[in-house]
N, C-alpha and C positions, 0 to 999 in steps of 0.2 A: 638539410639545406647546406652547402657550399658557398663560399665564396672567393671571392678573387680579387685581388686588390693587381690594378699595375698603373704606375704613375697617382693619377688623380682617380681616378676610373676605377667604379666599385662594380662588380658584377655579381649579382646572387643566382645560383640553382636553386628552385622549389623542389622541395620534394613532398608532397601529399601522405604520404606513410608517416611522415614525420615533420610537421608544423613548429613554424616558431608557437611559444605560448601563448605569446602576446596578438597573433597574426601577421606581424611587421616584417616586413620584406628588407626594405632600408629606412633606419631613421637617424636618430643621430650617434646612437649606439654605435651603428658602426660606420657612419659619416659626421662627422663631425660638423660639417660647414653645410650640411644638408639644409634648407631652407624648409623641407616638406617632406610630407613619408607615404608609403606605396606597404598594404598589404592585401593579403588575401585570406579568403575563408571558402570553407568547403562545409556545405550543410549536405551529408546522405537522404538519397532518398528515404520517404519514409521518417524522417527525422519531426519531433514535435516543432513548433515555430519557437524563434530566439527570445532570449529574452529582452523585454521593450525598452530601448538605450535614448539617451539623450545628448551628445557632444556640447561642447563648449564651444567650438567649432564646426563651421559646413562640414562637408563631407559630398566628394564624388564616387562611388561606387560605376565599376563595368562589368555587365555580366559577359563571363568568359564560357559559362557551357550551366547549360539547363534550364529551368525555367520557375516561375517564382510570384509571389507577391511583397510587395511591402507594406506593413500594414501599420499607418499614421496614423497623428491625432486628428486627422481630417477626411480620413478614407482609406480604402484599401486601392494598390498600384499593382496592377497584375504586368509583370515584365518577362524578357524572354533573352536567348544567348543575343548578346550580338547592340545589345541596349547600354547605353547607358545614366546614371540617377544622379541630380542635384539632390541632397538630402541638405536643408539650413539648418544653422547652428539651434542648439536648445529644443530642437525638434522630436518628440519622441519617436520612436521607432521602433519595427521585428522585423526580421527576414521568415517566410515559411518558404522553402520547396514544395512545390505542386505536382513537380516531374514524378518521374520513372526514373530518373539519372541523378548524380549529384549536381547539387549547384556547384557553381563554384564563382564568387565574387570579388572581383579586385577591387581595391579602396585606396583612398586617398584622402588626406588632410592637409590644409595650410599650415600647416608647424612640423618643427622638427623630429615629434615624438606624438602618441595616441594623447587626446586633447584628454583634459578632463572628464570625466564621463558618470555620467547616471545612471539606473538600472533600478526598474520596477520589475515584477512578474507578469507573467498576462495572465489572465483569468479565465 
């Protein structure tokens, strides 16, 4: 990942071979006045499903390329590139790929940094 600072104006390179940790694109780490943070994930195809998260916080997710389910505490959500997901705060969650390709999921949070978060296993 790269970036670019000019004036106020942050710009980031993704690079998929090499992820933040954390998935975070921009937060306040490296904006300060940022209001909200933007990252992505890449689940391979073939990959087992994620493990089952809860924010403290909504969350919007966009799929950017492949195809998928999300599987809540209310039902499984079969989605595709080209979608994008309200997930509400305290909600648990997984991502699985269904595809042939990888997913690949942009996200987003109402705060500056990844909300608090929860994490069971799925079974």
């Amino acid at each position: 990942m790269t970036d670019s600072v000019t004036g106020k104006y942050v710009q980031v390179t993704y690079d998929p071979a090499n992820p933040p940790a954390d998935g975070l694109l921009l937060s306040a780490a490296d904006v300060p006045e940022i209001q909200n943070c933007l990252g992505v994930v890449t689940i391979p195809a073939g990959s087992p499903r994620t493990d089952t998260i809860a924010h403290a916080t909504s969350e919007v997710m966009y799929v950017a390329q492949g195809t998928g389910q999300l599987h809540t505490d209310q039902g499984v959500l079969d989605f595709e590139r080209g979608q994008a997901i309200f997930i509400p705060a305290a909600s648990w969650h997984a991502l699985e790929n269904t595809g042939s390709e990888d997913l690949v999921s942009v996200f987003s949070f109402p705060s500056p940094s990844r909300p608090s978060t929860r994490a069971k296993r799925v079974s």
